[in-house]
C-alpha positions in Angstrom: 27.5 -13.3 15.2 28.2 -15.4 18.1 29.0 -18.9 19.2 27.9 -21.3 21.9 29.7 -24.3 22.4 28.0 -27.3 24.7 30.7 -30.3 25.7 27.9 -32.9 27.1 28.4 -36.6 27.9 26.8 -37.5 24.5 28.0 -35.2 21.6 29.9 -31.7 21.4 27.0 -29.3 19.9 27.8 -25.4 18.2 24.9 -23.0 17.6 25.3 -19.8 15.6 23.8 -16.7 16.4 23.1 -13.1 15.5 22.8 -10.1 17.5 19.1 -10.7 17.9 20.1 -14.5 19.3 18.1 -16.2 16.9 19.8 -19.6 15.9 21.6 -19.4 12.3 23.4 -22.8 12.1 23.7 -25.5 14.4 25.9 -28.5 14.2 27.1 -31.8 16.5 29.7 -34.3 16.8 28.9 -37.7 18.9 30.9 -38.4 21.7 31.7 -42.0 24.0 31.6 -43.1 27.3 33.8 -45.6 28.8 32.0 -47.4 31.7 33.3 -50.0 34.2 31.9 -51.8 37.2 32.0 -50.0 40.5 30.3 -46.7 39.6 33.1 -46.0 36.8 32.0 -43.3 34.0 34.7 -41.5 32.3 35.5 -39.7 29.2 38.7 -38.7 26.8 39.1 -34.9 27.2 41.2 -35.0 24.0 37.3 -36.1 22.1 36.3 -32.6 23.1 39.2 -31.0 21.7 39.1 -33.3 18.8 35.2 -32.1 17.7 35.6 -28.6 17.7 36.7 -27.8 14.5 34.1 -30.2 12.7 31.4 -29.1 15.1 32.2 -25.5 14.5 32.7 -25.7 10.8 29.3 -27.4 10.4 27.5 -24.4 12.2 29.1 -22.1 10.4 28.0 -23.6 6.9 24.6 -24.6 7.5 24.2 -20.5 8.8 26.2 -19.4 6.2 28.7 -17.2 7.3 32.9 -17.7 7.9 34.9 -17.4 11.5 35.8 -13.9 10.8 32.0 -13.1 11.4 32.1 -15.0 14.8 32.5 -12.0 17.3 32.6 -14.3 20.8 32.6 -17.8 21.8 31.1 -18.8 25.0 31.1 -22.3 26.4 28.9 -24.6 28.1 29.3 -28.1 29.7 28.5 -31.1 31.8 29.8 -30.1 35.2 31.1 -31.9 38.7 33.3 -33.7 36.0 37.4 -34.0 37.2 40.3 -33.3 34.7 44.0 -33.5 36.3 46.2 -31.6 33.7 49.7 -30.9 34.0 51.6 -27.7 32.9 51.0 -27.2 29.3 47.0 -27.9 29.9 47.1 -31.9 28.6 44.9 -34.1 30.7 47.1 -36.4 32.7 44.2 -39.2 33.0 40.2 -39.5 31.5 37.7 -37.4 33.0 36.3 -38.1 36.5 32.6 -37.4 34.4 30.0 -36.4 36.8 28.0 -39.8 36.9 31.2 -41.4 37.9 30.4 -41.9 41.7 33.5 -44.3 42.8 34.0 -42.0 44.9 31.9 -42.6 47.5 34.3 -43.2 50.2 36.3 -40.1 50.0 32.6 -37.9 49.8 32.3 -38.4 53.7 36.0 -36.8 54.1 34.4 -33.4 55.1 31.1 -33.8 57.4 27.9 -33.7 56.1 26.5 -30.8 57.7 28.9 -28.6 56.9 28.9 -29.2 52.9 25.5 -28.6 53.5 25.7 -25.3 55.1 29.1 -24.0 53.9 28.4 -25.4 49.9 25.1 -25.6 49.7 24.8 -28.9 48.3 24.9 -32.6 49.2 28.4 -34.6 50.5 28.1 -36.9 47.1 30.8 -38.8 45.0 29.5 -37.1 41.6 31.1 -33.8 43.0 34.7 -32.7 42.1 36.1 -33.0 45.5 35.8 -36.5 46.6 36.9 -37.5 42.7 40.6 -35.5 43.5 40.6 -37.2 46.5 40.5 -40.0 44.4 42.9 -39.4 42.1 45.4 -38.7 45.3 44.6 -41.7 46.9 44.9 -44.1 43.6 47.0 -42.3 41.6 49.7 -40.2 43.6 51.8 -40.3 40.3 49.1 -37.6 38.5 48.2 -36.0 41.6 52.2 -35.3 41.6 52.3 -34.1 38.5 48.9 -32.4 38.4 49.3 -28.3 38.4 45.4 -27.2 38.0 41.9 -30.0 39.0 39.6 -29.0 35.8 35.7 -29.6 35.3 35.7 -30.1 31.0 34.7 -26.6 30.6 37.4 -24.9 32.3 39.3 -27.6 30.5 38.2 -26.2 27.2 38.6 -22.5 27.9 42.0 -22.7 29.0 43.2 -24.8 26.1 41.7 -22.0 23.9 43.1 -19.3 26.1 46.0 -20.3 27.9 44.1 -18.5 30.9 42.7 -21.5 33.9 39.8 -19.8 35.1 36.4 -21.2 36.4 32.8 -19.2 37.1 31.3 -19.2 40.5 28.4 -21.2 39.6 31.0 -24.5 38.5 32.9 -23.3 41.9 29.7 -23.8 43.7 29.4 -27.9 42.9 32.6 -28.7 44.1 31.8 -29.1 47.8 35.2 -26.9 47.8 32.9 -23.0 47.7 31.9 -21.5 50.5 28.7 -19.5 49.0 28.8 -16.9 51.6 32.8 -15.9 51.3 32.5 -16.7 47.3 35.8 -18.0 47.6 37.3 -21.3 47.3 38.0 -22.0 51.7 41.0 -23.1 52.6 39.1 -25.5 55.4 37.3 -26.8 52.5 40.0 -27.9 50.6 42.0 -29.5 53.1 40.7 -32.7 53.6 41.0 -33.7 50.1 44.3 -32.6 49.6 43.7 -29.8 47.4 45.6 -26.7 47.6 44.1 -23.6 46.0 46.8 -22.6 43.9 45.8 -25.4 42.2 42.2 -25.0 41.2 41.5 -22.5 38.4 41.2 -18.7 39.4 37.6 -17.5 40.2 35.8 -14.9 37.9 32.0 -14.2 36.4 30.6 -16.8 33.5 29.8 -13.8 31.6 33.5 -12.1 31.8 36.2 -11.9 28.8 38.6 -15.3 29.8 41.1 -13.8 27.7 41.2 -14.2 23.6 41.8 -17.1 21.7 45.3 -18.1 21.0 47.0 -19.6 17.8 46.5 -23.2 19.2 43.1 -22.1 20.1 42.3 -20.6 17.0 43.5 -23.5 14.7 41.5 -26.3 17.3 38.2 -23.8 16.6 39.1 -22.7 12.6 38.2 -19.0 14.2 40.3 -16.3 14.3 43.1 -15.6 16.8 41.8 -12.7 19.0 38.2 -13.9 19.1 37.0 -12.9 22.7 36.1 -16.0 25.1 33.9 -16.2 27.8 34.4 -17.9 31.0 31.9 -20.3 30.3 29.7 -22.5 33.4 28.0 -25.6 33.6 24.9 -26.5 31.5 23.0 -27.2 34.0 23.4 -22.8 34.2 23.8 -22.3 30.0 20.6 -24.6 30.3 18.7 -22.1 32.4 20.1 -19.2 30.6 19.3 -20.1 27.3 15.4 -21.1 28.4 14.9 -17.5 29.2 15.2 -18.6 33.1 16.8 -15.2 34.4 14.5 -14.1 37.0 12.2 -16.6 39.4 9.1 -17.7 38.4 9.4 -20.7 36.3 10.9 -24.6 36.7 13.4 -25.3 34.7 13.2 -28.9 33.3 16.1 -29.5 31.0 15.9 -33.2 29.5 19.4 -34.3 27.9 21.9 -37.4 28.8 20.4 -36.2 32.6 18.1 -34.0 33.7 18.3 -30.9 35.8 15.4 -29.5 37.8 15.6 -26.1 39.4 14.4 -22.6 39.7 15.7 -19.2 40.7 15.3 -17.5 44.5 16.4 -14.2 45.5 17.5 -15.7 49.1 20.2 -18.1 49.8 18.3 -21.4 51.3 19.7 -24.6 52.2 17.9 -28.4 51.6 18.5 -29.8 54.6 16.5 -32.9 54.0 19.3 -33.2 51.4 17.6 -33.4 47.3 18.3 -30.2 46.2 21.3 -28.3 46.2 22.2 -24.4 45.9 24.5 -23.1 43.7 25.7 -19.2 42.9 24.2 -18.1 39.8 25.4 -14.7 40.1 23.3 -11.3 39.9 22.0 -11.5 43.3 20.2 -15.4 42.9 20.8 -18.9 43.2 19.9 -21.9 41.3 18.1 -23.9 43.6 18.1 -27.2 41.7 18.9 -31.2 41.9 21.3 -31.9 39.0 19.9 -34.9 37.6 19.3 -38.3 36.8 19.5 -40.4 33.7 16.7 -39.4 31.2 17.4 -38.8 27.7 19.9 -41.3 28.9 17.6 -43.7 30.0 15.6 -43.5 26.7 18.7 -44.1 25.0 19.6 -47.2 27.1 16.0 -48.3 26.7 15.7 -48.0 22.5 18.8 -50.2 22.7 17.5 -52.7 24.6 14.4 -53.2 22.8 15.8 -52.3 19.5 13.6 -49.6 18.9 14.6 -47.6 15.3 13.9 -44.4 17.7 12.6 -42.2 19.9 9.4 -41.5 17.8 8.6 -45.5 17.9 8.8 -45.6 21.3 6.6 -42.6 22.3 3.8 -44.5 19.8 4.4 -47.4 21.9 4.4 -45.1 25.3 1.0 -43.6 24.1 -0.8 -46.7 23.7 -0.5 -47.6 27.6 -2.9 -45.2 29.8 -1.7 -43.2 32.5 -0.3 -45.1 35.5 0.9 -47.7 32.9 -1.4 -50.2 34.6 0.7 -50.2 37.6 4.5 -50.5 35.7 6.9 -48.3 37.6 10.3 -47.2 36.5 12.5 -46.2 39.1 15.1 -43.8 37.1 18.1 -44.6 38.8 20.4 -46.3 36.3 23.6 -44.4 37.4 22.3 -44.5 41.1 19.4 -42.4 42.7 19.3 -38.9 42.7 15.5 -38.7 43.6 13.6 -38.8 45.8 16.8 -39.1 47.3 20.7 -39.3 46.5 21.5 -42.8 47.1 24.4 -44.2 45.0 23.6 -48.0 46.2 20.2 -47.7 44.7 19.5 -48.7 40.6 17.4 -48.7 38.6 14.6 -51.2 38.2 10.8 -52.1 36.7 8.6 -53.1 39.2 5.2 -54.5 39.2 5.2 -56.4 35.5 3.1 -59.5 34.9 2.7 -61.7 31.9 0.6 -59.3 29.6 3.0 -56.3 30.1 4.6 -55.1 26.7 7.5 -53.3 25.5 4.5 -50.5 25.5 4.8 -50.8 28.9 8.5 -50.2 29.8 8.1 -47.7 27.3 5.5 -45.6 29.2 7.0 -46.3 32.5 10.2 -44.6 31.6 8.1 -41.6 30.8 6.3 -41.4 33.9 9.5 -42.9 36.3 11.4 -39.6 35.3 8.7 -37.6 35.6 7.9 -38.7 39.5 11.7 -37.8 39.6 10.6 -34.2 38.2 7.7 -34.1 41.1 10.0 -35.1 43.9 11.9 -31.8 43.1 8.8 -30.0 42.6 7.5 -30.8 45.9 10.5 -30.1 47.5 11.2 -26.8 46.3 7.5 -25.6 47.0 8.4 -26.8 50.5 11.3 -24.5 50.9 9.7 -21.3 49.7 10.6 -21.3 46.1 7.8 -20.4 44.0 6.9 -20.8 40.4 3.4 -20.7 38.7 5.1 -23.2 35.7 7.5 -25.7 34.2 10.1 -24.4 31.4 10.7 -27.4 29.1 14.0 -27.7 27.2 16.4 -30.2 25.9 16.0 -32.7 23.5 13.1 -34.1 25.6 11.3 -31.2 24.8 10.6 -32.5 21.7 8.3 -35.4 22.6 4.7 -34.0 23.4 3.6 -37.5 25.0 6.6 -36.8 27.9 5.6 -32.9 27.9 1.8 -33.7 28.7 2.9 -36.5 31.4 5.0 -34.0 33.0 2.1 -31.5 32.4 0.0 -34.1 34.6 2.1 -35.4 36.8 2.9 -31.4 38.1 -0.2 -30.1 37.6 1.1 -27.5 36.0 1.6 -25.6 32.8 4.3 -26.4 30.7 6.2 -23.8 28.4 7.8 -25.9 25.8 11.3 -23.9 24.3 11.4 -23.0 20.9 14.9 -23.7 20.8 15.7 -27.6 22.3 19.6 -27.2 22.9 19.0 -24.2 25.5 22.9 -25.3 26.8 25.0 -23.6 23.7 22.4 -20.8 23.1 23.3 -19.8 27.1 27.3 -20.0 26.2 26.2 -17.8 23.2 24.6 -15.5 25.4 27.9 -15.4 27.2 29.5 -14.9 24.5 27.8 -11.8 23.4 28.3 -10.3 27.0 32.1 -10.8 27.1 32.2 -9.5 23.4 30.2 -5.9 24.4 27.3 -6.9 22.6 25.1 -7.4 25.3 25.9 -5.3 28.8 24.4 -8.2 31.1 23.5 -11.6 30.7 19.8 -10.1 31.8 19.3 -7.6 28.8 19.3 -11.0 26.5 15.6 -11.9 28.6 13.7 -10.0 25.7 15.1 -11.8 23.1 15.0 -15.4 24.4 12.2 -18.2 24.1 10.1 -16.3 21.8 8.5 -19.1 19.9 7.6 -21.5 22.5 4.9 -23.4 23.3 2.4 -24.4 25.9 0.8 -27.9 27.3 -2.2 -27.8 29.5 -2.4 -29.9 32.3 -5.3 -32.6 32.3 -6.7 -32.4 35.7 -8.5 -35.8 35.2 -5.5 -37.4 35.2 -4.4 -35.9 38.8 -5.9 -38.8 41.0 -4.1 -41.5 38.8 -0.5 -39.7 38.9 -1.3 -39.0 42.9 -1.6 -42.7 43.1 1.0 -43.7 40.8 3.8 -41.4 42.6 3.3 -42.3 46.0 3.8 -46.0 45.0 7.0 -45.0 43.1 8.1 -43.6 46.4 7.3 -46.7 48.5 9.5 -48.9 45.8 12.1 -46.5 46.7 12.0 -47.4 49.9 12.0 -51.2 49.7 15.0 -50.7 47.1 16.5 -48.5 49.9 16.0 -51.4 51.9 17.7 -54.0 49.8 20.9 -51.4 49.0 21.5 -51.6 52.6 21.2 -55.2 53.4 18.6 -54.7 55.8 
């Protein structure tokens, strides 16, 4: 048996699994946000910590087994979070998370163009760099004291190992990678004040971190001496756990944010700056734009109509038609991230008159995040990456009304996952590598997303979303407009 561990921004989740990776017992503990004006998002590191003994004690009993049949644990996580610790591993202030963005400043410290072509990604405050740059700008007394800059799963694996170590796919959102070397550069670094010795030490998600020590065994309740794997990002134990090992499909992994990418066997850079590439190890990159608010958004949205849940509000969403009679979303309630990164931009509803209903805003915020979906689609058809289908995970993948939307808006297939938490059945996947139960992350293809299912697009509806999206983009552009003060 193995275990996969996923520390998101809205709950710690465990999933038990065999040797065949089918799901045994599951189990989740909430977490909080703390949020402030001025683009501040963080998060207690010590919650993580705190959940996951219950969370792995409630996976074990609902499968039915004890910690001395758990073989490997493998971790998952949000990513482009910051953690300053000091040297026995405690976190020396909140987490940075990765829809903090006060940041913004310090994200122009290294030019543009060559985060771009060096990293691969986009000069952004949600990255890792610009948030130490922070932290030595406003709080010299933890930068002083700091002796390792964590993202929360690198965090977690170190406080169950002792080892400070961090995969190449985390490395690669940074903006402190260079993806040709590898390597963590040394000109990368320097303008945020970061020295290397100082970052964790670089190795494969899939490798053996090192074993779990007493005060890692009694935070899990597993044994001392279970093997740990390096862990990544979810946005990667996302794809892995969809069966996305090989190009050929669009991952669309709906949680707190959403993540939209594929595979390519080529290293390629956006260059008009909405999708980013990032080291996935094996040869291929994950060509993907990390995301926006989505589950987040619903969440955010059944509070504010006091909805009893989700289910109410897709029965509301389905009784609008397609196009929402002209109701637009624009899903930017942490800042855009489609159809372009814009931190100034928010989130709005456009176009509502007098007989507008909560239906309304309901089925807008299905569609809004689904023209978020399409602006990634589009743009990674543009760059040569190529997929015949859309590979649907994540707690979103549970409502069929935002499936067949997505179905429509794409014009394209979607293969709904059998298993919705795809995050912690990738770590477990790790976890059975480092362990010697599986020799490569891509023997576990086979036995991954056998029970899914499949949503046809309606081609009727094509015309409507065509319409629908390109006005979503002009609001975008006024909203642009107003950010500026134009």
């Amino acid at each position: 048996m193995y275990l996969g561990i996923d520390i998101g921004s809205q709950s710690v989740k465990a999933l038990v699994v065999d040797g065949s990776l089918t799901p045994r017992g599951q189990g989740s503990v909430p977490l909080t946000l703390s949020t402030r004006p001025g683009n501040v998002i963080e998060q207690d590191p010590q919650s993580w910590l705190d959940a996951l003994r219950t969370v792995i004690a409630s996976a074990l009993g609902e499968a039915g087994v004890s910690a001395a049949n758990i073989h490997g644990l493998g971790v998952g996580g949000q990513l482009d979070g910051c953690v300053p610790v000091n040297s026995t591993g405690a976190a020396l202030h909140p987490c940075l998370t990765w829809m903090d963005r006060r940041a913004t400043r310090e994200a122009g410290l290294m030019p543009e163009d060559v985060v771009r072509a060096r990293c691969g990604i986009i000069s952004d405050a949600t990255h890792m760099a610009p948030k130490i740059a922070w932290l030595r700008d406003n709080r010299p007394d933890i930068t002083r004291e700091t002796t390792c800059f964590h993202q929360p799963v690198s965090f977690i694996v170190q406080h169950l190992t002792g080892a400070a170590v961090m995969d190449r796919a985390l490395a690669s959102t940074t903006m402190l990678y260079d993806l040709a070397q590898k390597d963590w550069a040394d000109d990368l670094l320097a303008p945020f004040g970061v020295d290397r010795t100082r970052l964790p030490a670089l190795r494969g998600m899939e490798e053996c971190a090192g074993v779990l020590t007493p005060s890692g065994a009694d935070l899990t309740g597993l044994r001392e001496g279970t093997r740990v794997a390096v862990g990544t990002g979810d946005d990667f134990t996302n794809a892995i756990g969809a069966g996305l090992l090989s190009p050929g499909a669009m991952l669309c992994q709906i949680g707190t944010g959403e993540v939209v990418g594929a595979l390519h066997p080529t290293q390629v850079v956006d260059h008009q700056r909405l999708v980013e590439t990032h080291d996935f190890g094996r040869g291929l990159f994950f060509i993907e734009n990390p995301g926006w608010l989505s589950g987040g958004a619903i969440s955010w949205l059944l509070n504010l109509l006091r909805l009893r849940g989700v289910e109410e509000l897709n029965q509301l969403a389905a009784s609008v038609p397609p196009g929402c009679e002209g109701v637009l979303f624009m899903p930017a309630l942490t800042g855009a991230m489609a159809p372009e990164w814009n931190a100034d931009v928010h989130a709005c509803f456009h176009h509502l008159s007098a007989h507008h209903s909560a239906a309304h805003l309901a089925r807008a915020v299905l569609e809004g995040t689904a023209f978020a979906m399409h602006d990634v689609q589009l743009r990674l058809t543009e760059m040569g990456v190529s997929f015949d289908s859309i590979r649907l995970a994540g707690g979103g993948a549970s409502s069929k009304l935002w499936g067949q939307i997505r179905a429509d808006v794409a014009q394209l297939p979607v293969q709904v996952c059998h298993v919705r938490d795809a995050s912690p059945l990738g770590a477990a996947v790790l976890a059975a590598v480092a362990a010697g139960e599986l020799e490569t992350i891509s023997a576990a293809q086979p036995l991954l997303n056998r029970d899914s299912s499949w949503i046809t697009p309606t081609s009727a509806q094509a015309p409507i979303y065509r319409e629908a999206h390109r006005r979503y983009r002009d609001l975008f552009s006024h909203l642009k407009t107003l950010a500026s003060g134009s």
